[in-house]
Backbone bond lengths (Angstrom), bond angles and torsions (degrees), N, CA, C in turn:
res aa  C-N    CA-C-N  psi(-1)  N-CA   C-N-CA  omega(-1)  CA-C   N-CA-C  phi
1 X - - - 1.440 - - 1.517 109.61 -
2 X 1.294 108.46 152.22 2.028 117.35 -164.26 1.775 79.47 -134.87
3 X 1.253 108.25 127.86 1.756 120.26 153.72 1.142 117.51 -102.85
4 X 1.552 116.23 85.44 1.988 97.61 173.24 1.156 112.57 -99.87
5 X 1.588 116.63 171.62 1.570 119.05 157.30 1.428 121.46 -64.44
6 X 1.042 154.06 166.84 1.671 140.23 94.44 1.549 126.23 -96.84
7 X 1.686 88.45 131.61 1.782 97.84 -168.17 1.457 104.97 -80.44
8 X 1.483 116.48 137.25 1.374 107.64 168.50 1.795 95.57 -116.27
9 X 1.230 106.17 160.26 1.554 121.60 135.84 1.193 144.52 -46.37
10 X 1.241 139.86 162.10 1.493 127.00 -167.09 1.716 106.78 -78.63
11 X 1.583 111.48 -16.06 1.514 114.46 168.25 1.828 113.17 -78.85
12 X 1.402 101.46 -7.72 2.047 98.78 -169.66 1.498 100.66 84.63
13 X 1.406 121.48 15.01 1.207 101.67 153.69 1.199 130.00 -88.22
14 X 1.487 129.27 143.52 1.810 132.33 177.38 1.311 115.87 -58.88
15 X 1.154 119.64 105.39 1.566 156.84 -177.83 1.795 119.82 -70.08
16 X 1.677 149.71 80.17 1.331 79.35 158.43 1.232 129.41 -113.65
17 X 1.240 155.09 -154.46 1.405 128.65 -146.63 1.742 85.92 -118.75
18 X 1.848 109.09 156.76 1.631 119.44 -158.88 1.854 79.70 -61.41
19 X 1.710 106.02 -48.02 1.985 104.47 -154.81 1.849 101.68 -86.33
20 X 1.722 61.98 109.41 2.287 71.84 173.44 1.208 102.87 -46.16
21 X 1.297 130.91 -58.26 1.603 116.07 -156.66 1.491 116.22 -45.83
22 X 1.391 107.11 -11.62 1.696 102.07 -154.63 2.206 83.44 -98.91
23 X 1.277 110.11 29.14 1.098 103.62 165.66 1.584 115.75 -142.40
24 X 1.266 99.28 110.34 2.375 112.71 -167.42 1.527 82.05 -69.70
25 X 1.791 72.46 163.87 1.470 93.70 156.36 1.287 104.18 -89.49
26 X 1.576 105.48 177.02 1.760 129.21 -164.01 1.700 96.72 -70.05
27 X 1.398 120.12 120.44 1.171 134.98 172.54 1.763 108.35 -73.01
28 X 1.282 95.56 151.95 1.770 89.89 174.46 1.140 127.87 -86.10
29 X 1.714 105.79 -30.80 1.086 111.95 -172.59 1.529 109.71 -104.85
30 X 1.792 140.58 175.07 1.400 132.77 135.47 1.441 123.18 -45.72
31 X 1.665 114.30 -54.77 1.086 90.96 170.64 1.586 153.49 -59.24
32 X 0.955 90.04 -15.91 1.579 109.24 -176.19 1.607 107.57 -91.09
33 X 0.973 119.74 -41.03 1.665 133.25 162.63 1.862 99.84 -32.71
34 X 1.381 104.82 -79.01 1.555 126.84 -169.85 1.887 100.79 -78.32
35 X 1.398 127.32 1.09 1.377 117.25 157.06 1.508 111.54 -77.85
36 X 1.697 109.35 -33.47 1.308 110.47 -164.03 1.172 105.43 -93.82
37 X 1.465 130.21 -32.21 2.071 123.29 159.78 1.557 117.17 -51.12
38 X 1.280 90.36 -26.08 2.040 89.85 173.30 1.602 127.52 -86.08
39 X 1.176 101.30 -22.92 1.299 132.62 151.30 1.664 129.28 -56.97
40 X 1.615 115.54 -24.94 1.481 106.28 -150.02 1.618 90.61 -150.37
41 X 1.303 109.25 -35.51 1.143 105.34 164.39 1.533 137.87 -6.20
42 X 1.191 131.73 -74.83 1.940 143.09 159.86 1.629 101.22 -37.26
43 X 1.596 121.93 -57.35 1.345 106.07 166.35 1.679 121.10 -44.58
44 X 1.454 113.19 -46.90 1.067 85.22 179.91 1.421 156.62 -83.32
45 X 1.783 90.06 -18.93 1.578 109.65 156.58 1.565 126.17 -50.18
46 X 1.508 98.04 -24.43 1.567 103.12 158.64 1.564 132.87 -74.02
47 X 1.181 100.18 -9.26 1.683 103.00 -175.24 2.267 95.89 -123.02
48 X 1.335 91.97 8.45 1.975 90.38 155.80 1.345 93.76 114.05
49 X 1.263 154.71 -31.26 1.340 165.55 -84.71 1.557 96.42 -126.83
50 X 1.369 142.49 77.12 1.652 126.59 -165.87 1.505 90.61 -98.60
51 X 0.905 134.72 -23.35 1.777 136.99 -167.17 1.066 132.75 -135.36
52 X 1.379 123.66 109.54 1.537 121.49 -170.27 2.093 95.03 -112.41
53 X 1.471 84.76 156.22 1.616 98.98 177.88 1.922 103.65 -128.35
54 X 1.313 147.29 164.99 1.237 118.09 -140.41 1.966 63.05 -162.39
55 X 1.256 85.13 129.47 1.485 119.35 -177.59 1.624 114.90 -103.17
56 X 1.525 106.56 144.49 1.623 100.23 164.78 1.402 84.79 -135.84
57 X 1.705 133.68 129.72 1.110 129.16 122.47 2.034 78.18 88.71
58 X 1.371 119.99 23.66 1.283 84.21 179.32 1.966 111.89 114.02
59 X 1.117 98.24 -69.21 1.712 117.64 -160.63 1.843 96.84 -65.52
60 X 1.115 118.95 162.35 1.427 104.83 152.98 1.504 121.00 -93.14
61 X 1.582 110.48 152.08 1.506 106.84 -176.05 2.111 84.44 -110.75
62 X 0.860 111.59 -63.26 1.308 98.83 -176.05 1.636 118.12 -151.72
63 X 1.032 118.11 161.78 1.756 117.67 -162.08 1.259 114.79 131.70
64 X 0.971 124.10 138.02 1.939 101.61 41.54 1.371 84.95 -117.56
65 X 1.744 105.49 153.20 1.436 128.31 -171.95 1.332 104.84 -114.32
66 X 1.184 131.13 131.06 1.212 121.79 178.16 1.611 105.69 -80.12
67 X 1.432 120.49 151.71 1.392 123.30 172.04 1.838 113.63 -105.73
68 X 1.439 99.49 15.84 1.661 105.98 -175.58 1.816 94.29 -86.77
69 X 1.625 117.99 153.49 1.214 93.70 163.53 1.630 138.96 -97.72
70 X 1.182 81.85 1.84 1.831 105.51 164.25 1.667 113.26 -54.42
């Protein structure tokens, strides 16, 4: 199993952000996926990022989530 993000825009469009760093590699697990969006999150609303959708292997597991706290 692969956990990635996908960044959207505040329209749900697929994003990816200008600063590589603000993009991991594929986590193995969920948890660790959703430790590190809770974690990194505010960075990314800073670099445009309002919506992430949370991948396994590809498929969607759930999303899109907004990362605003409104």
């Amino acid at each position: 199993m692969s956990f990635t993000w996908q960044f959207l825009d505040e329209n749900g469009c697929a994003i990816t952000p200008a600063d590589s760093d603000m993009v991991p590699e594929p986590f193995s697990n969920q948890s660790d996926a959703e430790t590190w969006i809770g974690a990194v999150y505010p960075d990314l609303l800073d670099v445009g990022v309002s919506q992430v959708n949370l991948l396994n292997d590809g498929n969607l597991v759930y999303g899109p989530m907004s990362l605003n706290a409104e």
